[in-house]
N, C-alpha and C positions, 0 to 999 in steps of 0.2 A: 601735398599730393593734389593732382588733379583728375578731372573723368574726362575721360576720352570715348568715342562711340563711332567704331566702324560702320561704313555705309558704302552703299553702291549708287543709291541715289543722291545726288547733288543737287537737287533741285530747290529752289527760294525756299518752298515751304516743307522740304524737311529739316533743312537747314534755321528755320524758322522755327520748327517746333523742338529741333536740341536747342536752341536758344533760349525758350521760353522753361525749358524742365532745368535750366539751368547745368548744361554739359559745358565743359571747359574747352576741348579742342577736337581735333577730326584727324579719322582714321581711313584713309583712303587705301579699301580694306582689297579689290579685287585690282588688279594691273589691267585687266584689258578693259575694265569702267575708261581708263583716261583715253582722251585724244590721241592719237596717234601712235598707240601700242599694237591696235591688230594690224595696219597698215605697214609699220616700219619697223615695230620689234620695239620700240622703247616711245617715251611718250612726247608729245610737243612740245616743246617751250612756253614757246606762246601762250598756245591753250587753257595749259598747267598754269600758269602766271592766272591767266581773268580767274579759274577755277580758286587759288586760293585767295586772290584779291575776293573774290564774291563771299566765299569762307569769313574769312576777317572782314567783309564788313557787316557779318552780323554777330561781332563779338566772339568770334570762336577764332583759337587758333589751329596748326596745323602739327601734327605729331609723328604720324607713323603714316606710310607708303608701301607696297607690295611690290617688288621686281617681278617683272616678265617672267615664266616657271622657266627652268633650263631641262631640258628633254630628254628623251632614252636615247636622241640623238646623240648627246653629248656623252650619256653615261653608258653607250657601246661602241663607242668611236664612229658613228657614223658621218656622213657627210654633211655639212651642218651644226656639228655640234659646235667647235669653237666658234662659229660665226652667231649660237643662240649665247653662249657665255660672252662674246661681244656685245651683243646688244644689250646686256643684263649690265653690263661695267657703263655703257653709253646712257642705259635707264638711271644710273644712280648718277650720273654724276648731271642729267636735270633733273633732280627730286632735289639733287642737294641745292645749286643754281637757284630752284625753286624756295627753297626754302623748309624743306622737310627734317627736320634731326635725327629720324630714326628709320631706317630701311629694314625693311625682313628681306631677308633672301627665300627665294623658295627654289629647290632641287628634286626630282621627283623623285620617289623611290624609299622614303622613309618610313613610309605605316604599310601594313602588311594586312589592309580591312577588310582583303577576301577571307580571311581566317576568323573571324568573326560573325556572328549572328546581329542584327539589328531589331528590334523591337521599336513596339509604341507603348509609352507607361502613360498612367492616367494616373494622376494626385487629387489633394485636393478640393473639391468641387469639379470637379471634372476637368482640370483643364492639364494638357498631354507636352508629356516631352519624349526626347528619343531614350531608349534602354540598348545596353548592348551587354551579348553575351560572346563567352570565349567558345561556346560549342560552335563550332564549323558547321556553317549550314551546310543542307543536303547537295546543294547545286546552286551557282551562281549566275545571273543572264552578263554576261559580259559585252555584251552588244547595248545594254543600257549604257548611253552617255553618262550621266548622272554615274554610273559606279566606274564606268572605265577612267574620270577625273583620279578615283583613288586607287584605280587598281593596276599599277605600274607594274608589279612584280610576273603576275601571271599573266599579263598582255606579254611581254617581253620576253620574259627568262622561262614562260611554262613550265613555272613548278609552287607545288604548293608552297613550300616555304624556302626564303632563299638559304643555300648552302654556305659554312664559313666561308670557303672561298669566294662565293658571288658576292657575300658583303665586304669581306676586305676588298675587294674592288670598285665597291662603290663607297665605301670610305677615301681609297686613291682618289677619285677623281672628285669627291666632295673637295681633297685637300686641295686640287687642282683650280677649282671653281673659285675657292677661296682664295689661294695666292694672287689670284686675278684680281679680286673684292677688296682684300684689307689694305693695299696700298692705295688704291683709289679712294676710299672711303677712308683714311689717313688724312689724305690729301687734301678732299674734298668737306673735314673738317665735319663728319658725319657717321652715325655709328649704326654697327647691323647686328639686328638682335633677330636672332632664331628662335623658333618654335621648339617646345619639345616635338614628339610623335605619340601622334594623334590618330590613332588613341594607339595606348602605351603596350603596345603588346608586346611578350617578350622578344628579346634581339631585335627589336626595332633598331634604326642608326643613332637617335633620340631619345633612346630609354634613360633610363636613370646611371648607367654605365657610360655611353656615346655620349649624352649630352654631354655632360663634365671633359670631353676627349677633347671638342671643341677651343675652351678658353687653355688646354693645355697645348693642342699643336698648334694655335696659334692666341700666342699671350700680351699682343697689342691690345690697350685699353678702350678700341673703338670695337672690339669684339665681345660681343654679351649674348644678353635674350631675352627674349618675349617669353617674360614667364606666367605660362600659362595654369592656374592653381586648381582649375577644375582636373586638368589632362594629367598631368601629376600627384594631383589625388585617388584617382581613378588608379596609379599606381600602387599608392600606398597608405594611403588616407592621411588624416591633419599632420601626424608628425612627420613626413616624409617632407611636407611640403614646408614645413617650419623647418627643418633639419636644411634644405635646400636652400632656405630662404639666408639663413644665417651662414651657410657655407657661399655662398651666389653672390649674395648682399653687402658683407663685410670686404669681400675684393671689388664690390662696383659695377658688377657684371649685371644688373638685374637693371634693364633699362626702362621697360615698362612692362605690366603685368595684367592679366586676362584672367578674370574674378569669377568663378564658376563654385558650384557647391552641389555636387553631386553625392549620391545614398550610394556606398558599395564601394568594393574595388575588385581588382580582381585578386588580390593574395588574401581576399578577407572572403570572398561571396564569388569568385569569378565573373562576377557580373557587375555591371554598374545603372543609373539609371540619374539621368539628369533633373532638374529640381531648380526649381526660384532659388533665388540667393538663402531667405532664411529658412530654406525647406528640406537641406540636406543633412549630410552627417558632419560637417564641416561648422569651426566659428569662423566669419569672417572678422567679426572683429578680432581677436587672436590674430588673424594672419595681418591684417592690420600694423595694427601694433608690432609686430616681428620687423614687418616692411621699415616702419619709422625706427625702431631700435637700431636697426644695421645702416640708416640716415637715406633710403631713400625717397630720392623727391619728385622722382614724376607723374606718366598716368595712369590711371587703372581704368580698365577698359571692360562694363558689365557685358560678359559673353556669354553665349546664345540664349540669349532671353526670348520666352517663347509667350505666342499669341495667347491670351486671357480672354473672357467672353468678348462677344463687343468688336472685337478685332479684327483687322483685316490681316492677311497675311505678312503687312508689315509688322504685324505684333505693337500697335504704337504706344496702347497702356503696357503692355511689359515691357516696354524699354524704358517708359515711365516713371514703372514702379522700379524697376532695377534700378535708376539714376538715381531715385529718392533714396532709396535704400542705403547705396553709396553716400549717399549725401549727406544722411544722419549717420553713419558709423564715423565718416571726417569731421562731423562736427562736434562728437562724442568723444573721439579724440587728442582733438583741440584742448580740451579741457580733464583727461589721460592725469 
């Protein structure tokens, strides 16, 4: 196994300083960070090429890519929409040209986080991450950018929760979206791993139900997922995600994985509350070792590690400490 570390900045010196903490490859974690995504819908060649020639030459290689989001254009027939699921089939096949092995698709409409409360937790020594609760808050501002990102469902469809029929329909056109994806990314010798839904609220399309739907309507072995252990926890805590790992992991489908350890879930506390790696309810070593039993071998990717004293907003000691941390559970291991 190797560590991986999402970034939006590309720049010498952060690239510089994953090099020095010792991170194995890069996560080019948002789609419109690259060249030529907000312009043309998918990203430059070119560009993407110096981008990871720069990557690799400070020892780091290149892992996982973000596709263009596909819109409520696509998932209410609008005009538009198969010309975004175009562009999304054009984004992957340069990521693969580029040299990327692992694409996420992103389709909107899978977390339902106006149904949620969000908090601020303090641990500790004081230092804060996010909390979130299932009680509905009182009123939502939906004119914040920042939550209209997640809140697909009540921009769109105006209703608190979507109804069966509004989700079988956005399962239809997920399958849609797909049928486009898995021959490309066949082709193109490159494979696409989904996120669960984040956060795992119930009937999400990405619950613990949906997810598994995926590898079964469509059973090509370029189709898996970004398994994500914190967002899955948050489900059902350690055994859910060991239970997933060994059902996931033993078919192959578990391409790379997002290492979170959060306190709570919601079928235990309806509440969850984010947490440094060794600070939750969660062993990561345990999930560890699950990972290598079922023989996987790629990367684990310390996810959202939050700023420590000291810090600037990059959080640069908590990415830090979270790399070390990973670093000593593989080297601990090693020697299993």
């Amino acid at each position: 196994m190797r560590i991986a570390v999402g970034v939006g900045d590309l720049s010498d010196m952060t690239l510089k300083r994953l090099a020095q903490v010792g991170v194995d490859c890069v996560d080019v974690a948002v789609a419109a960070d690259v060249p030529g995504v907000r312009e043309q819908g998918y990203p430059d060649l070119d560009a993407l090429v110096k981008i990871t020639t720069r990557i690799r030459s400070w020892g780091l290689g290149v892992n996982r890519c973000s596709l263009p989001a596909v819109t409520e254009r696509f998932l209410t027939d609008q005009e538009g929409g198969e010309e975004e699921v175009e562009r999304a089939v054009q984004a992957l096949r340069v990521y693969a040209e580029a040299g990327f092995p692992i694409i996420r698709p992103v389709l909107m409409g899978d977390q339902f986080n106006h149904l949620a409360r969000f908090t601020e937790s303090v641990h500790r020594g004081g230092y804060k991450t996010r909390g979130l609760s299932m009680n509905q808050p009182a009123g939502y501002d939906f004119s914040d950018e920042k939550a209209q990102k997640h809140l697909w469902w009540p921009q769109v469809m105006g209703t608190q929760h979507p109804s069966q029929e509004q989700l079988a329909d956005w399962w239809t056109h997920f399958c849609r979206f797909y049928e486009r994806l898995v021959p490309e990314a066949e082709a193109c010798g490159v494979r696409l791993a989904m996120h669960p839904s984040d956060i795992p609220l119930p009937d999400t399309p990405f619950g613990t139900l949906g997810y598994h739907r995926i590898i079964d309507a469509f059973p090509n072995s370029c189709v898996g997922y970004l398994y994500c252990c914190g967002t899955r926890a948050e489900a059902g805590g350690l055994p859910l995600v060991l239970n997933e790992i060994h059902n996931y992991g033993r078919k192959g489908r578990i391409f790379m994985i997002h290492l979170r350890n959060p306190r709570g879930s919601f079928p235990t506390t309806g509440a969850f509350e984010e947490s440094l790696l060794d600070d939750g309810d969660g062993d990561m070593f345990t999930i560890l070792k699950a990972l290598k039993a079922v023989g996987f071998d790629g990367c684990v990717n310390p996810d959202h590690f939050y700023p420590l004293e000291g810090d600037s907003e990059v959080a640069e000691q908590g990415l830090s400490y979270a790399v070390g941390y990973i670093k000593g559970l593989l080297a601990a291991l090693d020697v299993e």
